[in-house]
mmCIF file of the N, C-alpha and C atoms, coordinates in Angstrom:
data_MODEL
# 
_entry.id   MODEL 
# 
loop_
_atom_site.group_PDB 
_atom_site.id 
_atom_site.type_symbol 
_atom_site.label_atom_id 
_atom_site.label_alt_id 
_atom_site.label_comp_id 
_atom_site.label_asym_id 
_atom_site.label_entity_id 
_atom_site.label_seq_id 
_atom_site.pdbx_PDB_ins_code 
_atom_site.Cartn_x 
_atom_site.Cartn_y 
_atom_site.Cartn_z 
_atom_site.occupancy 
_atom_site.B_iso_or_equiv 
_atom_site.pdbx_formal_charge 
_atom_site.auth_seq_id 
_atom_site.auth_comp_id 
_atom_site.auth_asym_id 
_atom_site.auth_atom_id 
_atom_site.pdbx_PDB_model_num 
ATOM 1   N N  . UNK A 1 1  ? 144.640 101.835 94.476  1.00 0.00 ? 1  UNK A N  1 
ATOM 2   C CA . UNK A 1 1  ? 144.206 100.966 95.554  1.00 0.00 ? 1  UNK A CA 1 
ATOM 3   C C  . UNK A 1 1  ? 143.296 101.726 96.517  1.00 0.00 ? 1  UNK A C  1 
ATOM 4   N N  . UNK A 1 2  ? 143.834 102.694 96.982  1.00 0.00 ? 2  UNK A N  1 
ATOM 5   C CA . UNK A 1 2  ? 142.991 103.795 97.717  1.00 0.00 ? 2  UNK A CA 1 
ATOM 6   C C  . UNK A 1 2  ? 141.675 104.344 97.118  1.00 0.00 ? 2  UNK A C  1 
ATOM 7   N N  . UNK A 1 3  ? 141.584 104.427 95.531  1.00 0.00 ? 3  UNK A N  1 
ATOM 8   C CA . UNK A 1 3  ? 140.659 105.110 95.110  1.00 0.00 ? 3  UNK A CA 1 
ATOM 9   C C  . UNK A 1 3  ? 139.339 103.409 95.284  1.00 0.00 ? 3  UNK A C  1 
ATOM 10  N N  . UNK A 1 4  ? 140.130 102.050 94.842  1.00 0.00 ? 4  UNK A N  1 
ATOM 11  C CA . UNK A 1 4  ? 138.963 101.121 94.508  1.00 0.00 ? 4  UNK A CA 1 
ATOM 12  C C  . UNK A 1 4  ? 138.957 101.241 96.065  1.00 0.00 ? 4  UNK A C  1 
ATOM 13  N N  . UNK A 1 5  ? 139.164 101.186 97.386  1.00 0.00 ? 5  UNK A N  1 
ATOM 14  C CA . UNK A 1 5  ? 138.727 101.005 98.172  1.00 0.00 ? 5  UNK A CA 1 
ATOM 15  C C  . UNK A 1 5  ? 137.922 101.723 98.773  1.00 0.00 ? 5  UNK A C  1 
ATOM 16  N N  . UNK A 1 6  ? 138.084 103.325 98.198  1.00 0.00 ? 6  UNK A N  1 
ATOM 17  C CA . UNK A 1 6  ? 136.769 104.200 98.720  1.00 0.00 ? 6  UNK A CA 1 
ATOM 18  C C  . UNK A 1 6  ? 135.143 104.016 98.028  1.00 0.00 ? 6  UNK A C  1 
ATOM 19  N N  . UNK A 1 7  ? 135.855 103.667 96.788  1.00 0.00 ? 7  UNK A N  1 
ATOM 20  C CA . UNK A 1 7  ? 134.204 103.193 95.852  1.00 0.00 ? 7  UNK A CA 1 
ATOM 21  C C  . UNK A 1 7  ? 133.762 102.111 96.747  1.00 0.00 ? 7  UNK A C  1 
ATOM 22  N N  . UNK A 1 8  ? 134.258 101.176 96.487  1.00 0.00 ? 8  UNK A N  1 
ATOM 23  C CA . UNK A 1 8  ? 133.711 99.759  98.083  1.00 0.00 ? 8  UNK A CA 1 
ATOM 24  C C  . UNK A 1 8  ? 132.827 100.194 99.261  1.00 0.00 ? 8  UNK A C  1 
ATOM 25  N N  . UNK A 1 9  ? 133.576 100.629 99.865  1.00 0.00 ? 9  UNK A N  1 
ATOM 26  C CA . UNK A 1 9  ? 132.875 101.612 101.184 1.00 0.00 ? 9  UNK A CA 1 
ATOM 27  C C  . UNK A 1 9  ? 131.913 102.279 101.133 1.00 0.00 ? 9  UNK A C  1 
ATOM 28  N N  . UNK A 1 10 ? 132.314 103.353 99.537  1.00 0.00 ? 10 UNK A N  1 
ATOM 29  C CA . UNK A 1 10 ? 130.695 104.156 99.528  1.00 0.00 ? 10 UNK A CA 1 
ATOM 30  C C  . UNK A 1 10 ? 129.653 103.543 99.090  1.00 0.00 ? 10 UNK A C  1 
ATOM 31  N N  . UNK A 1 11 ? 130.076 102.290 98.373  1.00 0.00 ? 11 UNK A N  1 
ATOM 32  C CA . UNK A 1 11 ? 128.689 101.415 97.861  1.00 0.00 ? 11 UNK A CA 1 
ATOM 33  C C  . UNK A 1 11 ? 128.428 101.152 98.933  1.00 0.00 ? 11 UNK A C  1 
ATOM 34  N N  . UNK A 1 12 ? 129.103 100.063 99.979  1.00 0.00 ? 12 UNK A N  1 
ATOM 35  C CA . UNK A 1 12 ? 128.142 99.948  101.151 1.00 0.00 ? 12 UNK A CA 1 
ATOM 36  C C  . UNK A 1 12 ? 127.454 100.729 101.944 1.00 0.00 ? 12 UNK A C  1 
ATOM 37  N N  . UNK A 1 13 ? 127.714 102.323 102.303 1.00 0.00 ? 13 UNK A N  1 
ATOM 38  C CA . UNK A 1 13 ? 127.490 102.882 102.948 1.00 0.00 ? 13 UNK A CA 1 
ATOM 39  C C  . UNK A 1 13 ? 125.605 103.492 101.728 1.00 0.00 ? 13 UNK A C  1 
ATOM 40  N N  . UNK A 1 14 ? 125.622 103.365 100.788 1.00 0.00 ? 14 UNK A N  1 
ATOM 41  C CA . UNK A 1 14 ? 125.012 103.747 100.180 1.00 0.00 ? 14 UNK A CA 1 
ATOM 42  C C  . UNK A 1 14 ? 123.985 102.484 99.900  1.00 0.00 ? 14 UNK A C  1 
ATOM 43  N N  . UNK A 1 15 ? 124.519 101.251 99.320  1.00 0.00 ? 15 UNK A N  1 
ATOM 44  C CA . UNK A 1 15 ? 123.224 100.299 100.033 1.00 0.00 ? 15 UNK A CA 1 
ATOM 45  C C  . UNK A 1 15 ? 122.582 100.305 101.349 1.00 0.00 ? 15 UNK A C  1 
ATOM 46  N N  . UNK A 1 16 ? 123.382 100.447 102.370 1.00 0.00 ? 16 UNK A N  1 
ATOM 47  C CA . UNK A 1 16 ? 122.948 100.806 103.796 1.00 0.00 ? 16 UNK A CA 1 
ATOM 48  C C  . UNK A 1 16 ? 121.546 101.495 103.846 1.00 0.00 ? 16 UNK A C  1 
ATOM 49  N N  . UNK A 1 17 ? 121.987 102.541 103.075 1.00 0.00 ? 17 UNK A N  1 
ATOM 50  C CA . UNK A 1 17 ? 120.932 103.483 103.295 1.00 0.00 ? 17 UNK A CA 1 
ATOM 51  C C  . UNK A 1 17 ? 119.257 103.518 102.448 1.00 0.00 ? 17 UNK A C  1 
ATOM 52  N N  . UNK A 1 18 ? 120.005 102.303 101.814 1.00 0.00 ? 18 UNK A N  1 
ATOM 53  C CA . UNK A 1 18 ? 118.597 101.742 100.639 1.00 0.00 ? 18 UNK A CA 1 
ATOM 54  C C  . UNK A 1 18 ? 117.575 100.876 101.722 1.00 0.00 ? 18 UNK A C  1 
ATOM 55  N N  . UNK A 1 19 ? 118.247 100.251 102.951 1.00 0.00 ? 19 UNK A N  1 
ATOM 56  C CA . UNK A 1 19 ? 117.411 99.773  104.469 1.00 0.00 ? 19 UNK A CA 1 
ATOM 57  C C  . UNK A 1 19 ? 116.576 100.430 104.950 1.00 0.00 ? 19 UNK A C  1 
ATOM 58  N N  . UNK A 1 20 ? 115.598 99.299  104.790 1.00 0.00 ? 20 UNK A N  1 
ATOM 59  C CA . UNK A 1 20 ? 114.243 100.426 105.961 1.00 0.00 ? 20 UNK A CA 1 
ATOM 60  C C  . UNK A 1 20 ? 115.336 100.205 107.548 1.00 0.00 ? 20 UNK A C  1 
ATOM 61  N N  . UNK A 1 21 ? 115.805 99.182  107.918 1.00 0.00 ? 21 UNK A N  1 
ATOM 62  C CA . UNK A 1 21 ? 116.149 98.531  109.158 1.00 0.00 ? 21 UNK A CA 1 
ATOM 63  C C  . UNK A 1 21 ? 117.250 98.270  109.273 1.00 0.00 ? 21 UNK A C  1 
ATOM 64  N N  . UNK A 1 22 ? 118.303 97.836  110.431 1.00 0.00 ? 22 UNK A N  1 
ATOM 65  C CA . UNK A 1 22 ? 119.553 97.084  110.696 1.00 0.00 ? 22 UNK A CA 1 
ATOM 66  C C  . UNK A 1 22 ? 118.806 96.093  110.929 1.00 0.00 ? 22 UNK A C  1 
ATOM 67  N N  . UNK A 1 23 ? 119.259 94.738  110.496 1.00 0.00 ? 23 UNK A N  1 
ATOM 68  C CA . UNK A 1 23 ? 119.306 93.786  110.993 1.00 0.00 ? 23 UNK A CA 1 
ATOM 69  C C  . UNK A 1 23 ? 120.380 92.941  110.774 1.00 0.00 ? 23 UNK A C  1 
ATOM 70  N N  . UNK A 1 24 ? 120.698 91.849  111.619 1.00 0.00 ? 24 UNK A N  1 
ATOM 71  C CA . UNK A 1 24 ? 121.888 90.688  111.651 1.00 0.00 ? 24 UNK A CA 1 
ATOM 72  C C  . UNK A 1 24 ? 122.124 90.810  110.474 1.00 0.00 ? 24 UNK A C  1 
ATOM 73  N N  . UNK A 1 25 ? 121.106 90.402  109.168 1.00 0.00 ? 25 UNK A N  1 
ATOM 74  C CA . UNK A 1 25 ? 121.192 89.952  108.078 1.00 0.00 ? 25 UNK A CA 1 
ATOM 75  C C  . UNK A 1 25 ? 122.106 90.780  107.546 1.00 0.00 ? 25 UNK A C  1 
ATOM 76  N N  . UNK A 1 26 ? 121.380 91.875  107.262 1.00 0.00 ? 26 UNK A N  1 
ATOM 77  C CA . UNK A 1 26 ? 121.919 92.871  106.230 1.00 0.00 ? 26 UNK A CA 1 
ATOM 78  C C  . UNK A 1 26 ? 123.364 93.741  107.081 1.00 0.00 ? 26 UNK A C  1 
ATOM 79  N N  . UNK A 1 27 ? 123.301 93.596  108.167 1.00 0.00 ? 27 UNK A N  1 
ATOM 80  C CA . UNK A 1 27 ? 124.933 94.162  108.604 1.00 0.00 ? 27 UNK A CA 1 
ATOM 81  C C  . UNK A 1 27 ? 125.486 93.059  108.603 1.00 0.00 ? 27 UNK A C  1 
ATOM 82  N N  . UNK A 1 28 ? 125.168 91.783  108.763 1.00 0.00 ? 28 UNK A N  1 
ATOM 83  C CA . UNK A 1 28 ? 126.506 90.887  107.983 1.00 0.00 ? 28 UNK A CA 1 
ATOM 84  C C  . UNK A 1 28 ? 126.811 90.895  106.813 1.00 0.00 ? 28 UNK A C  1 
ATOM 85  N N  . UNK A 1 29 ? 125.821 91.218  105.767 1.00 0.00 ? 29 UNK A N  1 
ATOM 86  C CA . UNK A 1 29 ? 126.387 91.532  104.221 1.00 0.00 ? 29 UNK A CA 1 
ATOM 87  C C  . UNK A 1 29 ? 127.274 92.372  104.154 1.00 0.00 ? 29 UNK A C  1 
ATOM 88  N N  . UNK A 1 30 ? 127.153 93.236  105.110 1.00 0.00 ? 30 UNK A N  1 
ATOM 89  C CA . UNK A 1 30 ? 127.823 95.119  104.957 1.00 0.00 ? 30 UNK A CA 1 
ATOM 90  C C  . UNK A 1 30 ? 129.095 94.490  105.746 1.00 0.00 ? 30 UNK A C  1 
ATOM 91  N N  . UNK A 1 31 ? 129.360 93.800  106.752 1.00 0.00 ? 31 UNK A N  1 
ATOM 92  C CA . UNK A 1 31 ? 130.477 93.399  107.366 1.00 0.00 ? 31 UNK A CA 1 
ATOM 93  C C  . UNK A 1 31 ? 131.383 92.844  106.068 1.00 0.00 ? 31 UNK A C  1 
ATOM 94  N N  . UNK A 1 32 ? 130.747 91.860  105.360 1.00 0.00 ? 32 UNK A N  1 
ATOM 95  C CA . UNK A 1 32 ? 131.473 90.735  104.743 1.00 0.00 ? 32 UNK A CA 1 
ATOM 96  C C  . UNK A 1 32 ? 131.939 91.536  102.998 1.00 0.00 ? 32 UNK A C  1 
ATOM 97  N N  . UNK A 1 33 ? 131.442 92.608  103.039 1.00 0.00 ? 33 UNK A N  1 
ATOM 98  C CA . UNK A 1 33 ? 132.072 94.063  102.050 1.00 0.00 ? 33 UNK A CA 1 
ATOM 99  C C  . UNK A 1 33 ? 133.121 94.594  102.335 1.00 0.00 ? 33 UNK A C  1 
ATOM 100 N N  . UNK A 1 34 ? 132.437 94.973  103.386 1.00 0.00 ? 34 UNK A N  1 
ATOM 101 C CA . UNK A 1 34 ? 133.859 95.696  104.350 1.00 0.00 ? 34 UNK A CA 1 
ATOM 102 C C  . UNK A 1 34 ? 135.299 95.147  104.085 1.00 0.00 ? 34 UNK A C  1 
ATOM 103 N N  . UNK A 1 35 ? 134.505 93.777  104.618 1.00 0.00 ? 35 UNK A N  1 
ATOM 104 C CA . UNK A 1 35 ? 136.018 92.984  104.933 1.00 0.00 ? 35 UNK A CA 1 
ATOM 105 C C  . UNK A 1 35 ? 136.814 92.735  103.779 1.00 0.00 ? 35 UNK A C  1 
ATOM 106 N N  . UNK A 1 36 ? 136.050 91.829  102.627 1.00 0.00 ? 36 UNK A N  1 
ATOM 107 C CA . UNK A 1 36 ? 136.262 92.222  101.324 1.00 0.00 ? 36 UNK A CA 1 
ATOM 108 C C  . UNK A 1 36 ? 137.543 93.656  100.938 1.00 0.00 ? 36 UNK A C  1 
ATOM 109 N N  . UNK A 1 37 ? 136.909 94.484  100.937 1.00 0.00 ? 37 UNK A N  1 
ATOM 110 C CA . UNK A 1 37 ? 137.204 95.810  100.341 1.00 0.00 ? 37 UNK A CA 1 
ATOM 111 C C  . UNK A 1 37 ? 138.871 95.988  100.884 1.00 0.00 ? 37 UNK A C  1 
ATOM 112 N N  . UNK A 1 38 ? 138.489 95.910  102.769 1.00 0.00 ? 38 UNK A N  1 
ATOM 113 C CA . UNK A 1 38 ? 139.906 96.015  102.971 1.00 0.00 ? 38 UNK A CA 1 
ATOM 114 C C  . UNK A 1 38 ? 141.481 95.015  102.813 1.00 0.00 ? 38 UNK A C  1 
ATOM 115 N N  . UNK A 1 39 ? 140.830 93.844  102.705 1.00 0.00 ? 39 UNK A N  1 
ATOM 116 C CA . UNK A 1 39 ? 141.697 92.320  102.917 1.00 0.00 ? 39 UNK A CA 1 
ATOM 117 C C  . UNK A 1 39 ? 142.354 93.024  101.095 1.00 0.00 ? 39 UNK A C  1 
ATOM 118 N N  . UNK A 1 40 ? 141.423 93.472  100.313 1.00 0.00 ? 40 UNK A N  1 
ATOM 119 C CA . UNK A 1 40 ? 141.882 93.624  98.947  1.00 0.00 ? 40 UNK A CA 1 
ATOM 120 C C  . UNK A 1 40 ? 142.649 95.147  98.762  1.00 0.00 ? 40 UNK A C  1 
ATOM 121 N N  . UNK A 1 41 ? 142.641 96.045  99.655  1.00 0.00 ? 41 UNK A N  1 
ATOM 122 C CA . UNK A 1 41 ? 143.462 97.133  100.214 1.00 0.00 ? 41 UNK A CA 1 
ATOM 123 C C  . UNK A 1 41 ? 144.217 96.504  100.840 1.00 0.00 ? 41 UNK A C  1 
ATOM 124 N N  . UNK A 1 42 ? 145.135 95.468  101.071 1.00 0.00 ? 42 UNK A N  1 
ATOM 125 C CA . UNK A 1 42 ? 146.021 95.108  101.885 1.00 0.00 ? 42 UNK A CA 1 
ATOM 126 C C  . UNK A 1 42 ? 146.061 95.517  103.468 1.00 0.00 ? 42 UNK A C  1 
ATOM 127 N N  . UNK A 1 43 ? 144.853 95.685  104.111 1.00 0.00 ? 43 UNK A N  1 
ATOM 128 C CA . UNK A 1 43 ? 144.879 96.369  105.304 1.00 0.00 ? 43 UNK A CA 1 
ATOM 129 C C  . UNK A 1 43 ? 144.959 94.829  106.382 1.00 0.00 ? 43 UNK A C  1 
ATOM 130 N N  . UNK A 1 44 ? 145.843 94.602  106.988 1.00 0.00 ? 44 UNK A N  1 
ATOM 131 C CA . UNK A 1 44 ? 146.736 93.690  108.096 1.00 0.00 ? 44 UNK A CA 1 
ATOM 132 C C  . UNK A 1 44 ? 145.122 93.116  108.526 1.00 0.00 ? 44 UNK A C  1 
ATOM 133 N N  . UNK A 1 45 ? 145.205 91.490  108.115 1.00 0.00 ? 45 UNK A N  1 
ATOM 134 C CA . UNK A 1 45 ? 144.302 90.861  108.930 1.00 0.00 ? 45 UNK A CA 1 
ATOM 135 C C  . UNK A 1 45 ? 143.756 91.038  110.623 1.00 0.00 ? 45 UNK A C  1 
ATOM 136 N N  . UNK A 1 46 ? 144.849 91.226  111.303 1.00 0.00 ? 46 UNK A N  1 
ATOM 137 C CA . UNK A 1 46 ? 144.255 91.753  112.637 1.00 0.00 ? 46 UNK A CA 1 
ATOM 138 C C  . UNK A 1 46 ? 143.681 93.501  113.037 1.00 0.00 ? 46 UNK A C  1 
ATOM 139 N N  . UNK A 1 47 ? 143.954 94.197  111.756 1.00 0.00 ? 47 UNK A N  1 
ATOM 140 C CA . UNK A 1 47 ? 143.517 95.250  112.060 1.00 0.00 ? 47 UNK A CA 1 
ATOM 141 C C  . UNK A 1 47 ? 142.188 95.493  111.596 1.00 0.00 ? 47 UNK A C  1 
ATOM 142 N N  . UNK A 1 48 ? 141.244 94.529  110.208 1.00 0.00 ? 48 UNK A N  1 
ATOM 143 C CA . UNK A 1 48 ? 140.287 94.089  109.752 1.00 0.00 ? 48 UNK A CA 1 
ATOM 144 C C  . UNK A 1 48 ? 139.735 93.444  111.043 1.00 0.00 ? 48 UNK A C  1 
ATOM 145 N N  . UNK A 1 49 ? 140.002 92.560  111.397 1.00 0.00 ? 49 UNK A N  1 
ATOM 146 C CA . UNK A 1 49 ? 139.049 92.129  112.473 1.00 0.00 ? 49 UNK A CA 1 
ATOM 147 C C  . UNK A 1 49 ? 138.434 92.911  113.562 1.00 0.00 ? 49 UNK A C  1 
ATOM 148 N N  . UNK A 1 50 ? 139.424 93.752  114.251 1.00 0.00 ? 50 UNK A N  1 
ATOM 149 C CA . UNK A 1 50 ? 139.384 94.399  115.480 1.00 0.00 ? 50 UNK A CA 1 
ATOM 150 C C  . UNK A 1 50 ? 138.470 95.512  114.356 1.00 0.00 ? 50 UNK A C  1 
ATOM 151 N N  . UNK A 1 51 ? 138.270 96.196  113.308 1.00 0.00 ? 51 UNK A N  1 
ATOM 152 C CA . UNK A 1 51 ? 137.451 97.214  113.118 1.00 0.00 ? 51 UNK A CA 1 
ATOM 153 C C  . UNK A 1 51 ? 135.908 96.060  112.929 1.00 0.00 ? 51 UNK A C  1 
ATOM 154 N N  . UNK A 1 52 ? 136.289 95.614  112.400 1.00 0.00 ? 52 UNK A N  1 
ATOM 155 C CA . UNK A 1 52 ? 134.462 94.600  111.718 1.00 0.00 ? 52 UNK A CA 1 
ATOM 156 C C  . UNK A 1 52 ? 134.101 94.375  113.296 1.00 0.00 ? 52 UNK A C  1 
ATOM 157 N N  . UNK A 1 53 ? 134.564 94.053  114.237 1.00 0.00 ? 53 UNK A N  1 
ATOM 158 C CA . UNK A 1 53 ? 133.873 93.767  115.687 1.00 0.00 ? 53 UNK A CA 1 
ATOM 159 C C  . UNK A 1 53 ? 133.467 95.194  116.109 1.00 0.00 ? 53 UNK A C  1 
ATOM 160 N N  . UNK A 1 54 ? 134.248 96.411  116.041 1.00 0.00 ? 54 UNK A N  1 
ATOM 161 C CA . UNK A 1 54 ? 134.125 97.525  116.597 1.00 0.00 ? 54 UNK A CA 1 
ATOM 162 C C  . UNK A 1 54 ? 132.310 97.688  115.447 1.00 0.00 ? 54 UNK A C  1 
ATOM 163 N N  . UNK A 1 55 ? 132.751 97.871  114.281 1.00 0.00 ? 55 UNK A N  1 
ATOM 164 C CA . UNK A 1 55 ? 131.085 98.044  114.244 1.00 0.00 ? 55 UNK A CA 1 
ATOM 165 C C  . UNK A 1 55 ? 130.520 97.212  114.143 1.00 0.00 ? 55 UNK A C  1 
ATOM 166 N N  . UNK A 1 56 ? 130.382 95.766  114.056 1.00 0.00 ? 56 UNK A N  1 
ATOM 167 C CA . UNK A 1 56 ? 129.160 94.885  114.315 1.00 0.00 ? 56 UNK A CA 1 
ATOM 168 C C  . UNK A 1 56 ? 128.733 95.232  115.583 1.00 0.00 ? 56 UNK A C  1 
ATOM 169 N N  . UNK A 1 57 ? 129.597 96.117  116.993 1.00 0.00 ? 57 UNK A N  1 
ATOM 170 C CA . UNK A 1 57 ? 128.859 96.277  118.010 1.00 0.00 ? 57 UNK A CA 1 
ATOM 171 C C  . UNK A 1 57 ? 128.052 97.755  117.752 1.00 0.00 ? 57 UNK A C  1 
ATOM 172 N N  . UNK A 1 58 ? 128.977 98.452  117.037 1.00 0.00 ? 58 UNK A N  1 
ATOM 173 C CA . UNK A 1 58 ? 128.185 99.627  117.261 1.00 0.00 ? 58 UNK A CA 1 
ATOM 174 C C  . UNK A 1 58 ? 126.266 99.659  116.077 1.00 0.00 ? 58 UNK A C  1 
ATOM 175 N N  . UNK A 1 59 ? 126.736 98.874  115.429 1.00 0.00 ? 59 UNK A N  1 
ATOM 176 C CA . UNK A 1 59 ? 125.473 97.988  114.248 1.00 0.00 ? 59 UNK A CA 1 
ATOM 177 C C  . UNK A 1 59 ? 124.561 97.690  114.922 1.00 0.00 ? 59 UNK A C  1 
ATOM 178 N N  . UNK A 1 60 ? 124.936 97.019  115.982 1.00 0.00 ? 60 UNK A N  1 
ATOM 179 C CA . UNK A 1 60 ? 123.464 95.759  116.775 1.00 0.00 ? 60 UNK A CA 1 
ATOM 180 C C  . UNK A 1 60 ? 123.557 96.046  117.483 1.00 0.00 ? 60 UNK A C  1 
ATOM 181 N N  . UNK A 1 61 ? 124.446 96.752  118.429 1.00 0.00 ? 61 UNK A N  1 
ATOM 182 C CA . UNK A 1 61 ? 124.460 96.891  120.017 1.00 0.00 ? 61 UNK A CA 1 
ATOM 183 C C  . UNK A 1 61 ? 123.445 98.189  120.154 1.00 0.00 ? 61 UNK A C  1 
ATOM 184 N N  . UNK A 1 62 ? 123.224 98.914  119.618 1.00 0.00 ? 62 UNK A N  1 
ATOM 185 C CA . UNK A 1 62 ? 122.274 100.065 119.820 1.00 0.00 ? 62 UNK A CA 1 
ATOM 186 C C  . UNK A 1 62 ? 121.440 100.475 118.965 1.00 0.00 ? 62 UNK A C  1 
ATOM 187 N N  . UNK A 1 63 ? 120.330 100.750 119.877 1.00 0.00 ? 63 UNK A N  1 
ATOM 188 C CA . UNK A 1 63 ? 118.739 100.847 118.870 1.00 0.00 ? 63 UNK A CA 1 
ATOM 189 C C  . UNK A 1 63 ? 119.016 102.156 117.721 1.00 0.00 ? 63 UNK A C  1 
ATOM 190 N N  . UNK A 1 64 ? 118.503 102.109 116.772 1.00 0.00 ? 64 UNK A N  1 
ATOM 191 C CA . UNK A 1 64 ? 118.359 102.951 115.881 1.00 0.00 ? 64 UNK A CA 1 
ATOM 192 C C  . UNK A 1 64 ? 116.918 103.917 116.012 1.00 0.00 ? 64 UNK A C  1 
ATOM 193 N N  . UNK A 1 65 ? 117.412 105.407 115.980 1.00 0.00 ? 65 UNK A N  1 
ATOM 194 C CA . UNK A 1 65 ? 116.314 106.612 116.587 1.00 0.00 ? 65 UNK A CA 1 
ATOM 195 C C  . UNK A 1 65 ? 115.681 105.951 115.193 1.00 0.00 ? 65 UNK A C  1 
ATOM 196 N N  . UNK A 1 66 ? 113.919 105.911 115.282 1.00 0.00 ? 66 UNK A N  1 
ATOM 197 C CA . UNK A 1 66 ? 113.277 105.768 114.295 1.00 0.00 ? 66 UNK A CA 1 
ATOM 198 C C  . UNK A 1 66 ? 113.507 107.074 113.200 1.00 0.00 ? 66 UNK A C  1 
ATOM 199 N N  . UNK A 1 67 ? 113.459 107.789 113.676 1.00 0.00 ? 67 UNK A N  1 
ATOM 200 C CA . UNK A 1 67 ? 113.620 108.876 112.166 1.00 0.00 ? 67 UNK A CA 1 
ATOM 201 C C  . UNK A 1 67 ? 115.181 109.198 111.412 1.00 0.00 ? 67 UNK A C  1 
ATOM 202 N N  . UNK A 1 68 ? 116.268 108.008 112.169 1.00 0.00 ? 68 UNK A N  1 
ATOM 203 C CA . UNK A 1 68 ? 117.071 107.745 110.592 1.00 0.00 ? 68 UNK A CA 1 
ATOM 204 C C  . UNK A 1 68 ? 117.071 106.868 110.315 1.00 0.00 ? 68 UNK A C  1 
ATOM 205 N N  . UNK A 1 69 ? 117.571 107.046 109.233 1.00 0.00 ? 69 UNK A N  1 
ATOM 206 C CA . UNK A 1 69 ? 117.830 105.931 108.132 1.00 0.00 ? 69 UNK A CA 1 
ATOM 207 C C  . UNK A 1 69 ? 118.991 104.805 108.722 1.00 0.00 ? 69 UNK A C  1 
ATOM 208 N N  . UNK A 1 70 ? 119.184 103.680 108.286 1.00 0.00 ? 70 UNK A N  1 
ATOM 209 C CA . UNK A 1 70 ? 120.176 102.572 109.034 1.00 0.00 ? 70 UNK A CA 1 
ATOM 210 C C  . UNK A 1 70 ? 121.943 103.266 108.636 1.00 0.00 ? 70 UNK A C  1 
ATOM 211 N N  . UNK A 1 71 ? 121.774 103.912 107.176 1.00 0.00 ? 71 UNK A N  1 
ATOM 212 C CA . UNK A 1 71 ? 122.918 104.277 106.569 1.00 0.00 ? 71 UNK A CA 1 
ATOM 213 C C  . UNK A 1 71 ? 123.403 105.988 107.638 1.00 0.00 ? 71 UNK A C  1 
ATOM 214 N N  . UNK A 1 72 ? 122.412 106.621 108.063 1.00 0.00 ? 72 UNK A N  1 
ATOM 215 C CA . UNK A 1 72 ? 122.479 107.272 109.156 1.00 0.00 ? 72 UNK A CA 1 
ATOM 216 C C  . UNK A 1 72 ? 122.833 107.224 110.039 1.00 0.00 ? 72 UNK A C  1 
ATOM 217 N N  . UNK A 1 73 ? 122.420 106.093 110.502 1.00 0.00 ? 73 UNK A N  1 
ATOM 218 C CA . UNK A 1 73 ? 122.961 105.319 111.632 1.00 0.00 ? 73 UNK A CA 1 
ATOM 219 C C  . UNK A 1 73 ? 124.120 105.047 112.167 1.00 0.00 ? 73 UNK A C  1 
ATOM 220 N N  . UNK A 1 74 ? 124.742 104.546 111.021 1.00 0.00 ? 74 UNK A N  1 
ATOM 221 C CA . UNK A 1 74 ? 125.883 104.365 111.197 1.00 0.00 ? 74 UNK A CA 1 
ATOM 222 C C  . UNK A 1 74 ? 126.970 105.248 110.989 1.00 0.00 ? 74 UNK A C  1 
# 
């Protein structure tokens, strides 16, 4: 369970980085992985939520330095 849930994560973190940009779009795909990945790790519906808000703010709430990458970014 632990091992399919780290492959999950690193795919997203690794499409991430296939982004020229953050945008809404593509960090809601990466949210809706996330969420995915963990709901199927059995990780407690309220503890899934409270993390997917923690980074959709840290995602959109702050500009990205032009010289990284979005997967950097984050």
């Amino acid at each position: 369970m632990l091992e399919n849930l780290t492959d999950r994560l690193s795919r997203v973190v690794k499409t991430m980085r296939g982004q020229a940009r953050l945008t809404e779009e593509n960090t809601a795909e990466m949210l809706r992985e996330i969420r995915l990945a963990l709901l199927e790790a059995d990780v407690a519906l309220p503890v899934v939520k409270s993390l997917l808000e923690q980074i959709k703010f840290k995602a959109l709430g702050e500009e990205v330095v032009g010289s990284l990458s979005p997967g950097q970014a984050l």
